[in-house]
N, C-alpha and C positions, 0 to 999 in steps of 0.2 A: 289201518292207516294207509297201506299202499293203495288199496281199492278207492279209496278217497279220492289220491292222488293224482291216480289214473282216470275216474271218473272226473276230474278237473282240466284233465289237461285236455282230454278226449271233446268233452263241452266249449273247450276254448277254441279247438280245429274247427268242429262243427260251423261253431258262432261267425268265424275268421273263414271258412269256405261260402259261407251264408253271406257275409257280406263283402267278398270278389265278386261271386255268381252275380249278385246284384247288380252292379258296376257293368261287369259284363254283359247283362239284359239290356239295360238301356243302350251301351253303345251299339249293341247287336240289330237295338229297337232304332235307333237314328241312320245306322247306317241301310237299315230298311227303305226307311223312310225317303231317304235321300238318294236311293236308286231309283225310286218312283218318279222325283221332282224332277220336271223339266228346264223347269228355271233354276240358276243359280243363284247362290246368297247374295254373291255381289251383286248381280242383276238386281234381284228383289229387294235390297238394299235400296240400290241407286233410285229406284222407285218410291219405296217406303221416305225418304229423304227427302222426295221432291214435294211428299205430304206437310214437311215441318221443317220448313228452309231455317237452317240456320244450327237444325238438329244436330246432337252426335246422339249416335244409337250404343244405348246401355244395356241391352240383354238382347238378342237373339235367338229363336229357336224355330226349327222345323217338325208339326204338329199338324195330330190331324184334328181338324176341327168341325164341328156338323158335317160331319162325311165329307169334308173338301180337307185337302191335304194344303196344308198353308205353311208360310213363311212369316214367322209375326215379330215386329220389332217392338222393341219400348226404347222411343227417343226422348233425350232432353235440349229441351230450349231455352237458351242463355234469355234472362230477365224472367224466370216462372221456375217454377216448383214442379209445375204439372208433369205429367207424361204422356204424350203420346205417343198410345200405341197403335201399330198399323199393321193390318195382314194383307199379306201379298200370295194369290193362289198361287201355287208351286206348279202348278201345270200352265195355265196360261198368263202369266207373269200380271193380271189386273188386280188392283186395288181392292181388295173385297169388303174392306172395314177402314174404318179412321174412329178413335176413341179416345176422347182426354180423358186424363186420371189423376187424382189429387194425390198429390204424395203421399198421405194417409192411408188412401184405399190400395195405393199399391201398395205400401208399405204392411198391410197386413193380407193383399193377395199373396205376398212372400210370403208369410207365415203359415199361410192355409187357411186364415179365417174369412167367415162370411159375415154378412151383414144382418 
């Protein structure tokens, strides 16, 4: 019974160290990331914003993407659904995408699904 026990609790650390570490990888991975970029969020913001006047920016992240280290927003525009999202390179602050997205298709890029 004890050895049960102990093998439960021991699993439960394991599990519970397994997922800090994790937590800890990404912010380790971002603040990587973010030593690299030249440009600032607000900067790349204030850019990504000039894409969809009128936009508020709903998710944020700094990502590398086809070997360009970017800055990519997902804006919403009062009267639509859609979203656009917009990547700004992190080293020389230009526009490198503009992308509308149906709330749908974002709606399951959240979830991990493809099409």
């Amino acid at each position: 019974m004890k050895i049960k026990y102990l093998i439960g609790i021991t699993l439960t650390a394991v599990a519970l160290a397994g997922c800090e570490t994790g937590g800890h990888n990404q912010e380790a991975k971002q603040a990587k990331l973010a030593a690299q970029a030249k440009i600032s969020k607000e900067d790349a913001q204030a850019t990504a914003l000039a894409q969809a006047p009128g936009g508020i920016v709903k998710e944020s992240e700094l990502e590398k993407e086809h070997g360009k280290l970017i800055w990519s927003f997902d804006i919403s525009t009062p009267g639509t659904t859609d979203i656009t999202e917009v990547n700004v390179d992190a080293i020389t602050g230009k526009v490198v995408a503009v992308d509308k997205e149906k709330a749908d298709d974002e709606a399951k890029e959240a979830r991990g699904e493809k099409d």
